[in-house]
C-alpha positions in Angstrom: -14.0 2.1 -18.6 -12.6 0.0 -15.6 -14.1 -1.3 -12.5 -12.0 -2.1 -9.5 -12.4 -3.9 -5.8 -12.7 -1.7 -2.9 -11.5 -4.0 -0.3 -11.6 -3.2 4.2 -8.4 -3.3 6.1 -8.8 -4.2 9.5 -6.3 -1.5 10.6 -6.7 2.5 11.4 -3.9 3.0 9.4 -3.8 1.2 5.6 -0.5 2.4 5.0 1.4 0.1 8.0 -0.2 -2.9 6.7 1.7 -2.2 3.4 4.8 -1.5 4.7 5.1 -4.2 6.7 3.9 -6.4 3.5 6.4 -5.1 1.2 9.2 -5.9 4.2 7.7 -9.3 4.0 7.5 -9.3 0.6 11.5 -8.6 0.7 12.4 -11.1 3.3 10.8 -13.6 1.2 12.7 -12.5 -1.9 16.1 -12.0 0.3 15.9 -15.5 1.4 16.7 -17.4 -2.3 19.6 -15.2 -1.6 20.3 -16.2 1.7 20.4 -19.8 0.8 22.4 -19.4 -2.4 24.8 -17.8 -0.4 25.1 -20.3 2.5 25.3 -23.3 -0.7 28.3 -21.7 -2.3 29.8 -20.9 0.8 29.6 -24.4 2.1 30.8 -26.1 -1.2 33.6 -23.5 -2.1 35.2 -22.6 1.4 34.5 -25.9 3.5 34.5 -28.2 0.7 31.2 -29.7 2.1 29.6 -32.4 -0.2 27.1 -30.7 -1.7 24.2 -33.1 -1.1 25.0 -33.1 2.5 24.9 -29.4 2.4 21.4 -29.5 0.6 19.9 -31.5 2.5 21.1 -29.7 6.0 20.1 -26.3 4.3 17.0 -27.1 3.2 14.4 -27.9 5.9 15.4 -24.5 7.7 15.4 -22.9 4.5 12.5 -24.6 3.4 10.5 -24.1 6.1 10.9 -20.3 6.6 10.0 -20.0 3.0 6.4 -22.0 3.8 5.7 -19.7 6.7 6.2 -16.5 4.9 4.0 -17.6 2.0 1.4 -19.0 4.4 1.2 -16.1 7.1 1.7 -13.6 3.5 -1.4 -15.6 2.0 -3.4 -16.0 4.7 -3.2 -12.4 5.6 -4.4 -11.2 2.1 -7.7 -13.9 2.8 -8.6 -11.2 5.8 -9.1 -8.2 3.4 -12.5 -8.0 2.5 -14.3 -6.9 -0.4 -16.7 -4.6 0.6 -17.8 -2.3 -3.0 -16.3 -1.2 -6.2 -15.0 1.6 -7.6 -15.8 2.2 -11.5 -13.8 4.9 -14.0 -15.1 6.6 -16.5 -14.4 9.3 -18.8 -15.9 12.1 -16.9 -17.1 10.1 -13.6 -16.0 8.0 -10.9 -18.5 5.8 -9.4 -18.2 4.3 -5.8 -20.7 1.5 -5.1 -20.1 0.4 -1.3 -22.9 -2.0 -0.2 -26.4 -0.8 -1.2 -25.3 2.7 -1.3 -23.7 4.9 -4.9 -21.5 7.8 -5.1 -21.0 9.8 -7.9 -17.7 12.2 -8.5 -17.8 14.4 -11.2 -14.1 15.2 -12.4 -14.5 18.6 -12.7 -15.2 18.8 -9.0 -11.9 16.8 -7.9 -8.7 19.0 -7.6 -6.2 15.8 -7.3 -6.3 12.3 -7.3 -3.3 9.9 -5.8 -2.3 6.3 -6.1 0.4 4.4 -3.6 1.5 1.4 -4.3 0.1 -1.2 -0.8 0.3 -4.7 -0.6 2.6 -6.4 -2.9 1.5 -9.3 -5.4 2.8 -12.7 -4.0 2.9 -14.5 -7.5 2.0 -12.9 -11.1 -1.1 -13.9 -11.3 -2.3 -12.2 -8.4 -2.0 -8.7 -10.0 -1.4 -6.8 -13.2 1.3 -4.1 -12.4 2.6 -6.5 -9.6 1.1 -5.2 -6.2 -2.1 -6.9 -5.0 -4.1 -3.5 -3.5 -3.3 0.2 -3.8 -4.4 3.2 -2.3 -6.2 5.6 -4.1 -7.0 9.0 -2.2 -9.5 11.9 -3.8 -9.1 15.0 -2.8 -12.2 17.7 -3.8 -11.8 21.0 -4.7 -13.6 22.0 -1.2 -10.6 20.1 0.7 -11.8 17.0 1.6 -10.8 13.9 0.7 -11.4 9.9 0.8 -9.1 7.1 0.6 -9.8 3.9 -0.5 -8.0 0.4 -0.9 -8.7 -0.8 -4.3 -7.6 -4.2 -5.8 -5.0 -4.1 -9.0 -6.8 -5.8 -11.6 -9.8 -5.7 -12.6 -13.6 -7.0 -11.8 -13.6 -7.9 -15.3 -12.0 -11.0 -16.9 -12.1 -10.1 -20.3 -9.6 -6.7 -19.5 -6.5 -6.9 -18.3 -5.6 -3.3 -17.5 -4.8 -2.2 -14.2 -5.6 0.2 -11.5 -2.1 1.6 -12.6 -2.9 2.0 -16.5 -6.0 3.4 -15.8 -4.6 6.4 -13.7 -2.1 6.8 -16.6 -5.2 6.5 -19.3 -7.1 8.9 -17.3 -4.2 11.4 -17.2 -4.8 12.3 -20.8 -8.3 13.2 -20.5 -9.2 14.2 -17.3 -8.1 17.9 -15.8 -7.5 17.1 -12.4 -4.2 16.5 -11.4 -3.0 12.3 -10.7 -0.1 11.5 -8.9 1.3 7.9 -9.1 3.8 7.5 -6.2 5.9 4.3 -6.7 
């Protein structure tokens, strides 16, 4: 059906990285605001000319901009692809370096997906976040959590990690939980 990345994070804890990513992700996004803001205030309340006013605005402007995309790319280059994670009808399979797991459904009692590490552009990801976390848990109590990519190892499909959970929730038993 699909196969997915499985990618390393370089932290004990997967879920920090993605909140501090999706703060980062905000502070870029807050800062068109931030200038907007600054532009309208300079040309409405101190009647500044507004190319004067650009061009003052801009380099600091600009410049925190560059570094956020930078340090936001250049931090997504550090994950690692280390397997891949393929969805079936009745099976998932887990392929991490020479090594293959097999899950049957009927021996998984829940399976969740968090939202991680947002997309910087659209054409990073499908549903708009670069990785998510997707956590088994067995019937027998255990579980595993993985890091998996958005879209897909395939080119010619262009479903997400997201759409699969949702396609899987009509024919699998097990329970799936999409946290958002």
């Amino acid at each position: 059906m699909s196969h997915f990345k499985i990618y390393r994070i370089n932290h004990y804890d997967p879920q920090i990285i993605g909140r501090k990513k999706r703060r980062q992700a905000i502070l870029y996004g807050a800062m068109y605001t931030v200038f907007m803001a600054l532009l309208q205030i300079g040309l409405n309340i101190f009647h500044i000319d507004f190319d004067l006013l650009f061009l003052a605005l801009l380099p600091p402007i600009l410049g925190i901009f560059l570094y956020l995309h930078f340090r936001f790319k250049s931090d997504l280059k550090q994950i690692k692809t280390i397997g891949e994670i393929e969805f079936t009808r009745t099976t998932i399979k887990k392929r991490i370096g020479d090594s293959m797991t097999e899950y049957e459904f009927n021996s998984i009692e829940k399976i969740e997906l968090q939202k991680h590490i947002p997309a910087l552009s659209a054409g990073i990801s499908e549903g708009g976040y670069f990785s998510y976390i997707l956590k088994i848990i067995f019937l027998d109590s255990t579980s595993e959590s993985l890091v998996v990519s958005d879209k897909p190892t395939d080119k010619r499909i262009k479903i997400s990690i997201l759409d699969t959970m949702k396609t899987l929730k009509k024919f699998i038993k097990p329970e799936i939980i999409i946290k958002l």
